[in-house]
Backbone as CSV, one residue per row, in Angstrom:
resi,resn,N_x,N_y,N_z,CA_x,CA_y,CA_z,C_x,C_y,C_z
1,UNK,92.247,64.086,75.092,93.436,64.900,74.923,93.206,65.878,73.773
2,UNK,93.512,66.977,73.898,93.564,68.092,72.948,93.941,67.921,71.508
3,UNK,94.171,67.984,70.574,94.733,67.799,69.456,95.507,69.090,68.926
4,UNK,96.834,68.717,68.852,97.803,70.458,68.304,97.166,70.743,67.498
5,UNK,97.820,72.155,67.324,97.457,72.750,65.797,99.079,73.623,65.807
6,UNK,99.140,73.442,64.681,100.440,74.119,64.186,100.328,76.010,64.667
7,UNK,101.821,76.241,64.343,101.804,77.919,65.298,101.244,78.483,64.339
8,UNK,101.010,78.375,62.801,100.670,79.437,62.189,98.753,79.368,62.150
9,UNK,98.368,78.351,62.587,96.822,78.348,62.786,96.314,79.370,63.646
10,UNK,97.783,78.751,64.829,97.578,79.193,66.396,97.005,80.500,66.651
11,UNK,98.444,81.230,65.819,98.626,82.790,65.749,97.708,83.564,64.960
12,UNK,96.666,82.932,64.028,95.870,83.132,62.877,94.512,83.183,64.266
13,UNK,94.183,82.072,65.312,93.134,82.205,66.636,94.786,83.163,67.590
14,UNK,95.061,83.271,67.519,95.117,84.483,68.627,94.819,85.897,68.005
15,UNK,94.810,86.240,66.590,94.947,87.249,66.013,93.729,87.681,65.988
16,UNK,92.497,86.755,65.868,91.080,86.659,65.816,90.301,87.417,66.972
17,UNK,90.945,86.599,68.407,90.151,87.070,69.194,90.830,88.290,70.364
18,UNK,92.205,88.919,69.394,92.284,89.856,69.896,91.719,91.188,69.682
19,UNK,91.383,90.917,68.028,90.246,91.723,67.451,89.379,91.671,67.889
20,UNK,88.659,91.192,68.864,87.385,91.305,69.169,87.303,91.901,70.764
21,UNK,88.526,92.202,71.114,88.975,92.784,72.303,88.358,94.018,72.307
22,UNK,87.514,94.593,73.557,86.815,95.857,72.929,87.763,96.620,73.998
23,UNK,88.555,98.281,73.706,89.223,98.367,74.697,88.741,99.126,75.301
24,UNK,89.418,99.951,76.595,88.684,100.859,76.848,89.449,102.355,76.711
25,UNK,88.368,103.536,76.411,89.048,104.829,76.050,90.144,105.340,76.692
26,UNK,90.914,106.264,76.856,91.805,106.922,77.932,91.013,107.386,79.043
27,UNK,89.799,107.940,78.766,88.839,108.630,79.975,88.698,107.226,81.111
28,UNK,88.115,106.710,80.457,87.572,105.474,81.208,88.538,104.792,81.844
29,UNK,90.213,104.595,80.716,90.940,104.247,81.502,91.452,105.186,82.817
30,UNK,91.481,106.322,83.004,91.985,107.057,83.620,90.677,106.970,85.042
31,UNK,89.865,107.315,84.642,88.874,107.018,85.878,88.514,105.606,86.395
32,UNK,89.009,104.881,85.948,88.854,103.228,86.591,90.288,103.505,87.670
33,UNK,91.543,103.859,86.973,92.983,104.260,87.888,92.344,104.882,89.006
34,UNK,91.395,106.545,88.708,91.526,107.396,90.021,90.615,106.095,90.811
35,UNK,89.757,105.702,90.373,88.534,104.573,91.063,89.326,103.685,91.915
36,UNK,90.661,103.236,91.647,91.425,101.891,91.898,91.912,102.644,93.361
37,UNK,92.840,103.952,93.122,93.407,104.617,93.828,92.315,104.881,95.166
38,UNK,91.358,104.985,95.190,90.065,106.151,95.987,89.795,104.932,96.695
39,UNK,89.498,103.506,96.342,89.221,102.450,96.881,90.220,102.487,97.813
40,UNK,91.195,101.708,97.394,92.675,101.369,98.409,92.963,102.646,99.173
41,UNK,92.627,103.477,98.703,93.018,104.396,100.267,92.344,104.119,101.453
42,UNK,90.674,104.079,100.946,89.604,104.451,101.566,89.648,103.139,102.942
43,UNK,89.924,101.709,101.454,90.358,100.387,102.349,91.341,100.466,103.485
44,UNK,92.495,101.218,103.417,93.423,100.992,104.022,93.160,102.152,105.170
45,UNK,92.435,103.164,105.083,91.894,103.973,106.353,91.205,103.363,107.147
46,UNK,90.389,102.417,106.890,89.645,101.397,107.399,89.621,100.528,108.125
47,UNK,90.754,99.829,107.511,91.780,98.855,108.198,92.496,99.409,109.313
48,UNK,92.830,100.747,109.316,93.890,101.505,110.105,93.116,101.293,110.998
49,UNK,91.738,102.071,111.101,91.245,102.281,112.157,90.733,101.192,113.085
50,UNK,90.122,99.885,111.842,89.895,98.771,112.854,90.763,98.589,113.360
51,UNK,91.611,98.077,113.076,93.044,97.954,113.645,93.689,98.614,115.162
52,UNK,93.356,100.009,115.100,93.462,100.388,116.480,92.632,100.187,117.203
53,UNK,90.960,100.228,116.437,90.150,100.028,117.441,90.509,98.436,118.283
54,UNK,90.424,97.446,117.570,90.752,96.242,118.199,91.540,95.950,119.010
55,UNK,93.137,97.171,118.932,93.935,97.367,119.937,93.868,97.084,120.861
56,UNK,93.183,98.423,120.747,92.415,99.270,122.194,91.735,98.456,122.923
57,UNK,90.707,97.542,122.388,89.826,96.848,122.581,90.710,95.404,123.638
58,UNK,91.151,94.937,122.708,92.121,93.956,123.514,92.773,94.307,124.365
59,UNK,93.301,95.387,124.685,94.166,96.419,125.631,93.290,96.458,126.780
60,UNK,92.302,97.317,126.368,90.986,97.001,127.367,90.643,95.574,128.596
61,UNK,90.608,94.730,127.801,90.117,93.575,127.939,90.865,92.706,128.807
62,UNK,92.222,93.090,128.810,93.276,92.142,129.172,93.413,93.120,130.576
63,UNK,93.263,94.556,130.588,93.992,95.222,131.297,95.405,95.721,130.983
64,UNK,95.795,95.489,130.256,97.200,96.333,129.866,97.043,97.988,129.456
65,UNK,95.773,98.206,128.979,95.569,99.733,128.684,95.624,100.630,130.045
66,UNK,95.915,100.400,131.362,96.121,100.839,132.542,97.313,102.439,132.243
């Protein structure tokens, strides 16, 4: 089992290793966003299209695409 430590130790290790948090610039943050954005589109065009293709495909298959 763990052993407490009182809040003012606590807050003394959280204070520690938030300093050591390296962050990242505005640039970097801003191009990881457009990066996030460019993905999930790209994903979700993707999806679109499998998506119909498989339709189609099953449509095909069954005969309902008539």
């Amino acid at each position: 089992m763990a052993t407490k430590t009182n809040p003012f130790t606590f807050f003394q290790q959280v204070r520690s290793e938030v300093s050591k948090v390296v962050w990242p610039s505005r640039r970097e943050a801003v191009i990881t966003t457009a990066m996030v954005f460019v993905m999930a589109i790209a994903a979700s065009i993707f999806f679109t299209v499998a998506d119909f293709g498989l339709s189609w495909g099953v449509q095909l298959l069954l005969g309902l695409g008539k």
